[in-house]
Structure formats: C-alpha cells, structure tokens
C-alpha positions in Angstrom: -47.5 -3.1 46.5 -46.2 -2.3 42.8 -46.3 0.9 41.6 -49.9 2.3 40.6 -49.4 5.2 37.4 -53.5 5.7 37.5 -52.5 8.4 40.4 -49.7 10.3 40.2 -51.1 13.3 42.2 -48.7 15.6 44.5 -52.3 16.0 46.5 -55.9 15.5 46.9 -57.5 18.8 47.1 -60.9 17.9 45.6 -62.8 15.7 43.0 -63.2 18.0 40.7 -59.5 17.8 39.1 -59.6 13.9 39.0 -60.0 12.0 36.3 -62.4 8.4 36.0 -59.0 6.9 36.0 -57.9 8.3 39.2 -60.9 7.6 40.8 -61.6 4.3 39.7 -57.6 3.6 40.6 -58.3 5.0 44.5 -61.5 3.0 44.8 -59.7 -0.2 43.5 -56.9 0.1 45.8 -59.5 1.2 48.5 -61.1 -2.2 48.0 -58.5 -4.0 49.2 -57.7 -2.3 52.6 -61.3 -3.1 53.2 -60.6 -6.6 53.4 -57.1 -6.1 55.9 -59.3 -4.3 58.1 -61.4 -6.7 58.8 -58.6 -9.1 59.5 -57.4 -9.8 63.5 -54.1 -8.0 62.2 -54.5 -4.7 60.8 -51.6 -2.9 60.2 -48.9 -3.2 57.6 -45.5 -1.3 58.0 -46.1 0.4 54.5 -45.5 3.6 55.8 -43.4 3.2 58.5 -41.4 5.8 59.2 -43.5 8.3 57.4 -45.2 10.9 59.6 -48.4 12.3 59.0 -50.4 15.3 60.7 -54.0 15.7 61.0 -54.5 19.2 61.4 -58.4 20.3 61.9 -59.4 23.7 62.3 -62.9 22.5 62.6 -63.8 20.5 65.1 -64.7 16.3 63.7 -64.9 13.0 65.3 -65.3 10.6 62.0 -63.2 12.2 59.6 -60.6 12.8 62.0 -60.2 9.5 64.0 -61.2 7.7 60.4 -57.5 9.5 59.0 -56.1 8.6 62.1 -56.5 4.8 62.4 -56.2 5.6 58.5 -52.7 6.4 59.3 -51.7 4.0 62.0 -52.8 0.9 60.3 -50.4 1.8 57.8 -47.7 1.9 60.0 -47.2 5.8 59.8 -45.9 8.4 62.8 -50.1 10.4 63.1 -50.2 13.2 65.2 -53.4 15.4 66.0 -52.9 19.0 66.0 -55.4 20.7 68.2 -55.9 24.1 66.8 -57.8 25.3 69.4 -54.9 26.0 71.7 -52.2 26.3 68.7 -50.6 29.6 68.2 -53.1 29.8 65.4 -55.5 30.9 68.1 -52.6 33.7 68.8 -53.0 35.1 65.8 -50.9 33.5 63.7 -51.2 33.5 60.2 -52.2 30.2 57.7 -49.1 31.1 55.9 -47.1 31.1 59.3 -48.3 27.8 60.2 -47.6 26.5 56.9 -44.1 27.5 57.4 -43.3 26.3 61.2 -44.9 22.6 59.8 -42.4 22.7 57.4 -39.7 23.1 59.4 -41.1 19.7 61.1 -40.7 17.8 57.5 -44.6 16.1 57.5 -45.0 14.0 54.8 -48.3 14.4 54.5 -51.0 17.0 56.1 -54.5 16.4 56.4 -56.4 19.7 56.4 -59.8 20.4 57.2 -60.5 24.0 57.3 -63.7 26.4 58.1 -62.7 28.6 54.5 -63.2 27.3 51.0 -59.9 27.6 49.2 -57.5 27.8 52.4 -56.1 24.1 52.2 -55.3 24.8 48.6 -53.6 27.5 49.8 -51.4 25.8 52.2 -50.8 22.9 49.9 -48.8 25.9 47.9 -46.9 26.4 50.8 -45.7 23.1 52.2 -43.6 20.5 50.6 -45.3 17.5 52.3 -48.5 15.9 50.6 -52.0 17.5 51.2 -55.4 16.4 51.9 -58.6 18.3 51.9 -60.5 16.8 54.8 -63.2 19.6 53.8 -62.8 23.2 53.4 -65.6 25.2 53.9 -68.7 24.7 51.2 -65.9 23.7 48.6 -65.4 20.2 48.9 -64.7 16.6 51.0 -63.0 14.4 48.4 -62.5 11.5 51.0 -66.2 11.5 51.9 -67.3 11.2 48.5 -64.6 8.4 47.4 -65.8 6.6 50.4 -69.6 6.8 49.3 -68.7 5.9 45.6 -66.6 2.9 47.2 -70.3 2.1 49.2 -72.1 2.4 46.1 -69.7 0.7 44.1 -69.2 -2.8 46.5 -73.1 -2.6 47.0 -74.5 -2.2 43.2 -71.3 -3.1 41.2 -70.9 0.1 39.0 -71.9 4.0 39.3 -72.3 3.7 35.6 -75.8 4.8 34.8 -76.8 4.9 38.5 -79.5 7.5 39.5 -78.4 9.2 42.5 -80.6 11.6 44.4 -78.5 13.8 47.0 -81.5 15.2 49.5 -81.5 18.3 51.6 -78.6 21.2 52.7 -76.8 21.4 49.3 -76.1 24.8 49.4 -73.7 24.2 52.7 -72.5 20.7 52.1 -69.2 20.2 50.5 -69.7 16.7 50.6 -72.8 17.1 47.7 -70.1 19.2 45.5 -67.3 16.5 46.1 -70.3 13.9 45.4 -71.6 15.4 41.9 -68.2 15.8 40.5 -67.5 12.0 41.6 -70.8 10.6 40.2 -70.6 12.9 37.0 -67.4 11.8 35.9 -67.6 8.1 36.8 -71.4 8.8 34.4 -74.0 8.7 37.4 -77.4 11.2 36.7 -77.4 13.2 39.4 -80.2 15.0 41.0 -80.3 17.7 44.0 -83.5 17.6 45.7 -84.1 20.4 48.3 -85.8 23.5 48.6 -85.1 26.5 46.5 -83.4 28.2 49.8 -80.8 25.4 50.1 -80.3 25.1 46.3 -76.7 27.2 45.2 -77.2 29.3 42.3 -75.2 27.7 40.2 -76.6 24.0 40.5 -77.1 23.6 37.0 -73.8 24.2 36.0 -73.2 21.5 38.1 -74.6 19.0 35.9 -78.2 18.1 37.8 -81.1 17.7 37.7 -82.7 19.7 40.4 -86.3 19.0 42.3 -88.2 20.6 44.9 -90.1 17.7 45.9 -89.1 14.6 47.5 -91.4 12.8 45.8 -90.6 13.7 42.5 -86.7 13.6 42.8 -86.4 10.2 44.2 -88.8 8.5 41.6 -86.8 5.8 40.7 -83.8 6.9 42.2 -81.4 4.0 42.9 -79.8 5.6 45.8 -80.7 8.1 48.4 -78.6 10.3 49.8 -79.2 12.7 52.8 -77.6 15.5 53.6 -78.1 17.3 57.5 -79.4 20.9 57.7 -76.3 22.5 58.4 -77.3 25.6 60.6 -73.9 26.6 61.6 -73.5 27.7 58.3 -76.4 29.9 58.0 -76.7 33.3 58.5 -80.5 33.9 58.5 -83.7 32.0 58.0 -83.7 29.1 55.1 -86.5 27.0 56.0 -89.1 27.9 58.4 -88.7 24.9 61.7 -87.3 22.0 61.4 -90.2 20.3 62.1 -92.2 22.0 58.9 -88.8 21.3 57.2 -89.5 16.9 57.9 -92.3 17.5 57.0 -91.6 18.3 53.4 -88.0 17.3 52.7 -87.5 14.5 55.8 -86.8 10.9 54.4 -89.3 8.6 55.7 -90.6 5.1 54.5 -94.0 6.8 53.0 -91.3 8.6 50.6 -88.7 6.4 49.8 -91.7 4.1 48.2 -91.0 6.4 45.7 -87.6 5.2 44.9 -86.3 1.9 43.5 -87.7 -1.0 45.7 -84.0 -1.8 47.1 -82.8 2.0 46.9 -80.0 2.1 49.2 -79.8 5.2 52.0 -76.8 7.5 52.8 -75.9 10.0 55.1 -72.0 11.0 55.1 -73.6 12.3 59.0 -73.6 13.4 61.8 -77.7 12.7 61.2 -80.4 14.8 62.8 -83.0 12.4 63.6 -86.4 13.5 63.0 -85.2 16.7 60.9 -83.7 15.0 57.5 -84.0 11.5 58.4 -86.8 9.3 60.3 -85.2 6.4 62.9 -86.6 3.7 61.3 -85.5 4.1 57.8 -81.7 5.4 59.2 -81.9 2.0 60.9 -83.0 -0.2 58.3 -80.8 -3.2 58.0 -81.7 -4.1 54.8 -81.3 -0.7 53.2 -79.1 1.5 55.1 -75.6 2.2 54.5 -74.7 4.5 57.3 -72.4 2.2 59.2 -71.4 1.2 56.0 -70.1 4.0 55.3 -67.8 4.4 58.0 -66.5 1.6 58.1 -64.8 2.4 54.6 -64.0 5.7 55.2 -60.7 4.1 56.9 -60.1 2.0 54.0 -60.5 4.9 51.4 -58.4 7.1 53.7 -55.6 4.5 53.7 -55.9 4.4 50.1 -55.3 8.1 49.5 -51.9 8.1 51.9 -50.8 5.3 50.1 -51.4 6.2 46.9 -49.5 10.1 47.6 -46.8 8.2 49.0 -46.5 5.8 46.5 -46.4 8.7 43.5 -43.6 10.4 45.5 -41.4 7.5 45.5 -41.1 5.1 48.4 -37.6 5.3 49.0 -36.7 4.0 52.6 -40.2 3.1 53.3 -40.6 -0.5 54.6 -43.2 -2.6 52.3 
C-alpha cells in the first residue's frame, strides 16, 4: 500500500483529537480490508514481523478477539496479556508495566483500561504505538470508527445524518468517542436518556438532548443503543430495569417514530428486554448489530496499519 499523509498519528487515544481528514482517511482504508476479509484468504504479510500486544485490564470478548484477528490477518506477532494473573495484580505500578513492555520492544499496544486517562498515560511512557481500546467513561475510538464505517457503507455519508444515541450516556465511552466522530464528520447528534444517565456537561458536547424516546428519535435516521451499564454505578439511576424498558427500551411501537428505514445499533454486549426488544435487535432488514462486528476487524486492521505506516515501514514485508 503507498503511503497515506491523511494520518500521520504516533497513536490513537481518542476521537476527539482527529481531524475529518483523519477519519475519513481510516474509514477509507477500513473499506478495503472489509472486502479481504471476506475473501477465502485473509491475511497479507503487511506486518510481518511486527509484534503487537493486546493488553486488557478489563475483561472483553469483541474488542479483544476483534484486535486479535485484527492483528493476525495482517501478518503481525499478537499476544494477549492476561492481567489478571500479571504482576499487575502484585502490585505493580502502570508506570512499572509500562517500562518492563518496553524492554520487550512492542510495536504497538492495545490498551483497554478501567481509569479514564491511564492509556494516555502509558502511551507517554512507551515507545511502541498506542491504542485506546476504551479507558474508563473517556472514550472507544475503534468502536465509534467502526460504527461511522456501518453508517457510512449503509447510507453513503454522515453528512447531515440525524443520529440519536439512546440510553447509559453518562457511563458509555463509546457515546463520547461517537459524538466527537459524528460532530466533526457534520452529523446532528442527539442523547436521549433520562436526566440520571445524562453527564453534566452534554451540551458542551454539541447535542441535542431528550428525555423521551419518542421525541428524540422523531426522524432520526439512525438509532443507536447503548446498555445500562451497572457496573459502573455506584447507587440508584433508574428505578428496575423493567420500569427502565418501559420508558427508554427500543421497541417497534417506538422506532415508528424514526425514519421508516432507520437503521439500529448497539456497539453491545445487549441486554435483551432492558434497552432493546428481540425482535427489533433481530430485524434483518434494519439491524446492524452483526454488522457491526463484522467491521470492527476491518477498522482495527486499519488503525495498525495506518500507525505502522506513519512510522515508516522499514523491513516490513508488503
């Protein structure tokens, strides 16, 4: 592949700090690994000899294994680091680790971490290239390039989209990542969830914010839903779960309210029957879900390739 000057980036920490450009520049390249993964032969010897280490400090199955055959298709060395019986469980520190996985010469690190800020932290620390594979409430870049890449190979554009992104906001670094995509690429953005699960500073955001379903998805051209994320929540936000699908639970009796062909998200895992009904998560016609994960790998591939690529591929097979 030739050289791509949209993305010059020594990491991806978050949306927020990209640029249309960028993003349009990941998605494009994202399209194309779409297409090699659906072929018989996937991998490509791209990044041969590179090695690249996942290392969660949350526990996740899609994000993970979606980095790993990420990773592998490419032709990289991917190793898992379970951090549940690392010497991070010992007590040693981020900076600690930082340092002993730099004494292993990773090219790249894939970080998911429980605290917002700590993979920006460790990027400071390592010489490898970083990726935020969520950190706390802060943000999921890779999830939200890989639901702009849905969007985008669905309707054609974001441009002048209305997007309504349903439910947890408050806890879900995957809406922050998703506003900051959708504003800069000019999407109109709306939050719909109840005033508990709104964060205080929404507006700063650049939304439009709703309390009712109803309202918020009128003519909303997508509709994204977010889980209740109650490992995250110290304390009482909404009153059951059952009152809570009741008000704020996505069924077919609401999404009339939207655009007749609406599409659905839900970056998951979903909670049936709490944000989402079966039926509609299952529609064939207008449900993206699988959709979605199936070009998380390709937007994932795009993202090491692209950090590779603006470090120089020097010695790396093509």
């Amino acid at each position: 592949m030739t050289e791509s000057p949209a993305f010059a980036r020594r990491h991806l920490l978050g949306i927020e700090e990209l640029s249309a450009a960028e993003i349009a520049c990941l998605l494009d390249v994202a399209d194309g690994y779409v297409e090699q993964n659906r072929r018989p032969d996937k991998k490509t010897a791209l990044l041969r000899g590179r090695a690249v280490i996942n290392l969660f400090f949350e526990n996740s199955t899609r994000t993970r294994t979606s980095f790993e055959l990420a990773g592998k298709r490419l032709g990289a060395d991917t190793i898992n680091m379970s951090v549940g019986a690392s010497s991070i469980k010992k007590g040693e520190t981020l900076i600690d680790t930082a340092m002993t996985l730099n004494a292993m010469h990773p090219d790249v690190l894939v970080v998911r971490h429980p605290d917002s800020g700590a993979v920006k932290l460790l990027s400071e620390k390592v010489r490898g290239a970083v990726i935020n594979a969520g950190d706390g409430s802060h943000e999921h870049p890779t999830q939200a390039l890989l639901d702009a890449l849905t969007i985008r190979r669905r309707l054609g554009r974001l441009e002048g989209l209305t997007v309504a992104i349903c439910g947890d906001v408050l806890h879900s670094r995957v809406a922050r990542s998703n506003i900051h995509l959708l504003n800069i690429m000019g999407a109109r953005v709306r939050v719909v969830a109840p005033p508990t699960l709104v964060p205080s500073d929404a507006e700063r955001l650049g939304v439009e914010i709703f309390h009712d379903m109803r309202k918020g998805l009128k003519d909303a051209d997508i509709v994204m839903m977010l889980r209740l994320q109650q490992e995250r929540m110290n304390g009482s936000y909404v009153p059951s779960t059952r009152e809570y699908f009741r008000f704020f639970g996505l069924t077919y009796e609401v999404l009339e309210h939207a655009r007749p062909h609406a599409l659905i998200m839900h970056p998951g895992p979903m909670n049936r029957g709490v944000e989402i009904d079966s039926e509609v998560a299952d529609d064939i016609h207008r449900s993206v879900i699988l959709e979605q994960v199936e070009l998380g790998v390709a937007v994932r591939m795009a993202c090491l390739d692209l950090l590779m690529r603006a470090r120089g591929n020097e010695g790396v097979a093509a």
